[in-house]
C-alpha positions as CSV (number, residue, x, y, z in Angstrom):
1,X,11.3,-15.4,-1.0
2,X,13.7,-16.2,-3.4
3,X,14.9,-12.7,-5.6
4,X,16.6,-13.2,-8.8
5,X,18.1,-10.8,-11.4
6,X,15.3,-7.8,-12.6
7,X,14.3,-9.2,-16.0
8,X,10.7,-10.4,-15.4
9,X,8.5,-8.0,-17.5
10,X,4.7,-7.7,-16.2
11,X,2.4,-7.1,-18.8
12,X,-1.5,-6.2,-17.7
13,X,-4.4,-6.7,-20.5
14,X,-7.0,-4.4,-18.6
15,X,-10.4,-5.5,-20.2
16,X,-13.7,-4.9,-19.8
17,X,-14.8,-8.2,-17.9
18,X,-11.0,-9.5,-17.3
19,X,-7.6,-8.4,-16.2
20,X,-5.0,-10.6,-17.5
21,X,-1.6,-10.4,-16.7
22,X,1.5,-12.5,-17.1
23,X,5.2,-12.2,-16.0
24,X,8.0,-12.5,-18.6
25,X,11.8,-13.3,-18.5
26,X,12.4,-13.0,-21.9
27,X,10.5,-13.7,-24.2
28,X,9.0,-16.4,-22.3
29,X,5.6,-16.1,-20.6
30,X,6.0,-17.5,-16.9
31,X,3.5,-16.9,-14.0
32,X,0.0,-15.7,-15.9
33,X,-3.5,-15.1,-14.0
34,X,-6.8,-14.2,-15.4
35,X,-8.9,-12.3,-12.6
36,X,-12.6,-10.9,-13.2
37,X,-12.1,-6.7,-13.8
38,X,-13.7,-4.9,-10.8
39,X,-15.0,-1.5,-11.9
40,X,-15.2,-0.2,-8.4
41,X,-11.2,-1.4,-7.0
42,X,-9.4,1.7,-6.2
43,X,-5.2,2.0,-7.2
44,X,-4.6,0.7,-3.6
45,X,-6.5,-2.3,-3.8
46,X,-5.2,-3.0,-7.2
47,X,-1.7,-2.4,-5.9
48,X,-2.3,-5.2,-3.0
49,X,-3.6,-7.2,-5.5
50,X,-0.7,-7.2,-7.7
51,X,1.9,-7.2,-4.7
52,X,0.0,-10.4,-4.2
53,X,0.3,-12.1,-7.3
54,X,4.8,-11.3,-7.4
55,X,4.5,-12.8,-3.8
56,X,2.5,-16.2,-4.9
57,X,4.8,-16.3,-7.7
58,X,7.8,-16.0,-5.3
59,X,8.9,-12.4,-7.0
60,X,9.4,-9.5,-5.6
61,X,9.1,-5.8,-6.9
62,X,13.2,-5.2,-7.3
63,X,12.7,-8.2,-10.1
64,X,10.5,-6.0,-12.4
65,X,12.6,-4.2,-14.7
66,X,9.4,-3.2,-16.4
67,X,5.6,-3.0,-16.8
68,X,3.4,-2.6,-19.9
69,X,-0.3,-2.2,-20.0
70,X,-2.7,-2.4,-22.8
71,X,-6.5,-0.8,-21.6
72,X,-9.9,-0.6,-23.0
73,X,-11.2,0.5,-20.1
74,X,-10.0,4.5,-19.9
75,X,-11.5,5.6,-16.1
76,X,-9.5,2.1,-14.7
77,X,-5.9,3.0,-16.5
78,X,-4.7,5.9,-14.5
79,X,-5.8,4.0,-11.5
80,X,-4.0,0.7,-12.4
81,X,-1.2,2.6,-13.4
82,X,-0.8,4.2,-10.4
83,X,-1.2,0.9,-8.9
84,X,1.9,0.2,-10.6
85,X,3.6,3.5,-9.7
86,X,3.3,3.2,-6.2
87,X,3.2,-0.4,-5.2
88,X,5.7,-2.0,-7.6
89,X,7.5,1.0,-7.8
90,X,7.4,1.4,-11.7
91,X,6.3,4.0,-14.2
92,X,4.3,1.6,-16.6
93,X,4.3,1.7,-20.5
94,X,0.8,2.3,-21.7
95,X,0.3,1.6,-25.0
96,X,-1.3,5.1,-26.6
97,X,-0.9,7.3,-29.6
98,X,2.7,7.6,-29.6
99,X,4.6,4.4,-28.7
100,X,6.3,2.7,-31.0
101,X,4.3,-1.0,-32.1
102,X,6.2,-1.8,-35.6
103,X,3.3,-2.3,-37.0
104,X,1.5,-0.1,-40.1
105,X,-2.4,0.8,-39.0
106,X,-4.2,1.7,-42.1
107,X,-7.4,2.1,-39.9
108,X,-9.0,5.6,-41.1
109,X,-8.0,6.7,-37.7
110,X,-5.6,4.8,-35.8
111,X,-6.3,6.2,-32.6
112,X,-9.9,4.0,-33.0
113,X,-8.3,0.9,-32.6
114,X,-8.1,-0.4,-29.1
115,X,-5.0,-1.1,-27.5
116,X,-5.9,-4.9,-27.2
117,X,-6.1,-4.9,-31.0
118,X,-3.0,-3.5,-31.6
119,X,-1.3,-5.9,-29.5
120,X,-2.5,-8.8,-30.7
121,X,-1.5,-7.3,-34.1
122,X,1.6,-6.8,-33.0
123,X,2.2,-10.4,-31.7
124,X,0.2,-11.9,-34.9
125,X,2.7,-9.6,-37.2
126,X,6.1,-11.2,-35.3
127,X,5.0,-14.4,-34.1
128,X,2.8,-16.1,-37.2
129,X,2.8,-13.4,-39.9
130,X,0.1,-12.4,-42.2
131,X,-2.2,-13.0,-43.7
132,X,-4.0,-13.4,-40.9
133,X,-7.6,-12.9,-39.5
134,X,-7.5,-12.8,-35.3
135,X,-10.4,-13.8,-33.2
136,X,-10.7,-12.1,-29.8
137,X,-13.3,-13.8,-27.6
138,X,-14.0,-11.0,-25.2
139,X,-16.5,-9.0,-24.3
140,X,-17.0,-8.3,-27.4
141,X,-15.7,-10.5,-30.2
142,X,-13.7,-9.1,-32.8
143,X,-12.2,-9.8,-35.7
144,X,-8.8,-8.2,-37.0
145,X,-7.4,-8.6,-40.2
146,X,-3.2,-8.3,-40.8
147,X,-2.5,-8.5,-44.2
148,X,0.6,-10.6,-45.8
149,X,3.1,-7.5,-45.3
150,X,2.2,-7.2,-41.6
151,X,-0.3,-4.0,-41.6
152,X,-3.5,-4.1,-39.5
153,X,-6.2,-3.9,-41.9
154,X,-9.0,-3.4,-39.9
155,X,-12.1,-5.7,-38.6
156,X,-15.0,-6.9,-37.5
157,X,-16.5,-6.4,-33.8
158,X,-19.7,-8.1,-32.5
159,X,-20.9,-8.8,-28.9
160,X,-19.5,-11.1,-27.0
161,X,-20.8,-14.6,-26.5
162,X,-20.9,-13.8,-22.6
163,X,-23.0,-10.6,-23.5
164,X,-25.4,-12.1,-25.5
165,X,-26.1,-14.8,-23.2
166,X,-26.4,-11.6,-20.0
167,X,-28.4,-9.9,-22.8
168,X,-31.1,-13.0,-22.9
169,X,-31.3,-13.4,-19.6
170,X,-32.2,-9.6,-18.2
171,X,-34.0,-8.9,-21.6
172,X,-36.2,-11.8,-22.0
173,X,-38.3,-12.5,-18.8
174,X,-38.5,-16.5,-18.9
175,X,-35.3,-17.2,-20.0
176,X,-32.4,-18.2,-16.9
177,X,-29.1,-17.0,-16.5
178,X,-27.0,-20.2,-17.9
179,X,-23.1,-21.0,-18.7
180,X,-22.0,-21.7,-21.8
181,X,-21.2,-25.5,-22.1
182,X,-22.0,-27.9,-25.3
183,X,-25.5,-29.1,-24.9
184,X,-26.0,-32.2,-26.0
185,X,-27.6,-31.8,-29.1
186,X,-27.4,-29.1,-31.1
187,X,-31.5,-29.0,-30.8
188,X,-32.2,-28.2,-27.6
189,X,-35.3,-29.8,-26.2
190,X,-35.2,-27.5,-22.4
191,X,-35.1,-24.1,-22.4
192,X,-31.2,-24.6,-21.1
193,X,-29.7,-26.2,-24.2
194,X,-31.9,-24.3,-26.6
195,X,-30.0,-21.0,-25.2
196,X,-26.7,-23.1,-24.9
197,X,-26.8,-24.8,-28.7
198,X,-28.0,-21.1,-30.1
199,X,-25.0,-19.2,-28.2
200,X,-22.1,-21.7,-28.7
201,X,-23.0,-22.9,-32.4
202,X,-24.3,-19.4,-33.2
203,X,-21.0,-18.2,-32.7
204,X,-19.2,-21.2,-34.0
205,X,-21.8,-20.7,-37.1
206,X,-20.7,-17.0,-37.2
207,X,-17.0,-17.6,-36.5
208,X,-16.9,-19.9,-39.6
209,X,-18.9,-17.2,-42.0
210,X,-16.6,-14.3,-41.1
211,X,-13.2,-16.5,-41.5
212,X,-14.4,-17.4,-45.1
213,X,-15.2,-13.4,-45.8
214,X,-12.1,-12.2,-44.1
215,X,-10.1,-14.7,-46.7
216,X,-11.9,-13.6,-49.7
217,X,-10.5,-10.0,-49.1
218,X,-7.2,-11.7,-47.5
219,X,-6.2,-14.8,-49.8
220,X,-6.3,-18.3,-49.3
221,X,-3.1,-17.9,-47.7
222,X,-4.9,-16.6,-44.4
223,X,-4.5,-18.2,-41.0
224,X,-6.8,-17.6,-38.2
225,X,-5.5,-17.1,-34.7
226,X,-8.3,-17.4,-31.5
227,X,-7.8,-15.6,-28.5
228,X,-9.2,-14.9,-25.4
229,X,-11.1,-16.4,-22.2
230,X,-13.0,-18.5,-24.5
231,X,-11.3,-19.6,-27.2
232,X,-10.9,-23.4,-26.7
233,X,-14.2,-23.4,-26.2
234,X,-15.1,-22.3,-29.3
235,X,-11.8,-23.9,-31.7
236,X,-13.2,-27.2,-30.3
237,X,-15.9,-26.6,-32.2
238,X,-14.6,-25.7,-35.4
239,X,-11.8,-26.6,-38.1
240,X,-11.3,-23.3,-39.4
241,X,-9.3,-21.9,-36.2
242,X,-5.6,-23.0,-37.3
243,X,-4.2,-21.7,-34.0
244,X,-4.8,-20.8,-30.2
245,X,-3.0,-18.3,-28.1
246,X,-4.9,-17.3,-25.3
247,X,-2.3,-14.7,-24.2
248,X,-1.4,-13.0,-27.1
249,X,-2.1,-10.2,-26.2
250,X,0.5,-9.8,-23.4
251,X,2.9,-11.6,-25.9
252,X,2.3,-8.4,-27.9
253,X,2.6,-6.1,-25.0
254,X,6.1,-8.1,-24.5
255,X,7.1,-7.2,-27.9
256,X,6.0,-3.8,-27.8
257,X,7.9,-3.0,-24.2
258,X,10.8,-4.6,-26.5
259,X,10.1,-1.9,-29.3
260,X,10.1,1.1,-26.7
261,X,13.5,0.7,-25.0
């Protein structure tokens, strides 16, 4: 294993169904993984885990000169975090009430918005600017507006299409388990493209309604930025997604670890 100088930044997106994280020197994203979140993990199996993912990288823990986590998912955070404490050997930055984002939130209160929202705010704010409407395809979808002087607005949150589809499938007694690929038609004529056609164009349908309410409130200038596990598969779908960062939510955490030093 090759050590170099301790500049790589590892930011961790802790979500409800994912864990993203992604090494940065810089402000350049290098070594990135997108693992399913496991509810039940304790901090040392996360810590194994991540003392894995340096190693495959060829890293080691004296090349971290930080870590920043972003968390929806409150019991997990103290136990990633001490993951991070005791097997990389860092105190992370959490982003909570109280660190420093650059960012306005005129939310009616703040602490409501979760910390994957901010970040992508945050990145949005520096890396595009506003206007802007930002699509997070998670487990839930949501929608954030940034207005043209960089403030988070506020949103839009629906369920995901992943929960929809899990929804069909243990709700309605004859209808399988599927994944979400583009049928061939957009009427379905089996049961498995009719619940294909009505979760990806639903949402594509949907997508399209809320951008042109979002830019009725935000101007014409509005751009749209799609995020998250599954936006190509949705922007290929669609002409009203000008741009696609699937990891800009650790590109915020990046800029908000900058912010905080």
């Amino acid at each position: 294993m090759v050590n170099g100088p301790t500049t790589m930044l590892l930011t961790i997106d802790l979500g409800n169904t994912n864990l993203t994280l992604g090494l940065y020197e810089g402000d350049q994203l290098g070594a990135h993984w997108r693992l399913a979140t496991d509810h039940n993990r304790m901090p040392d199996e996360y810590g194994l885990q991540f003392l894995g993912l340096l190693q495959n990288a060829g890293k080691a823990t004296t090349d971290l000169r930080g870590i920043a986590i972003a968390s929806v998912v409150p019991p997990l955070t103290s136990r990633v975090a001490q993951a991070c404490q005791e097997y990389l050997k860092k105190e992370p930055l959490i982003v909570d009430t109280g660190v420093r984002t650059g960012i306005k939130i005129l939310y009616e209160d703040p602490r409501a918005v979760g910390a994957d929202r901010v970040c992508d705010a945050v990145a949005v704010n520096r890396l595009y600017g506003g206007p802007a409407c930002v699509v997070d395809f998670g487990t839930a979808t949501t929608f954030n507006a940034i207005t043209k002087d960089g403030e988070y607005l506020g949103g839009a949150i629906t369920a995901g299409v992943n929960l929809a589809a899990e929804a069909l499938f243990t709700r309605a007694a004859k209808l399988p388990r599927i994944d979400l690929q583009r049928p061939p038609a957009v009427i379905g004529r089996n049961t498995v493209h009719a619940m294909q056609s009505g979760l990806l164009f639903g949402y594509v349908s949907m997508v399209e309604g809320m951008v042109t309410r979002f830019r009725s409130e935000l101007g014409s200038g509005m751009k749209v930025i799609a995020t998250g596990g599954l936006a190509e598969v949705i922007a290929r779908e669609t002409r009203v997604i000008d741009i696609i960062a699937p990891w800009l939510t650790l590109d915020g955490l990046r800029i908000i670890w900058d912010l905080n030093q």
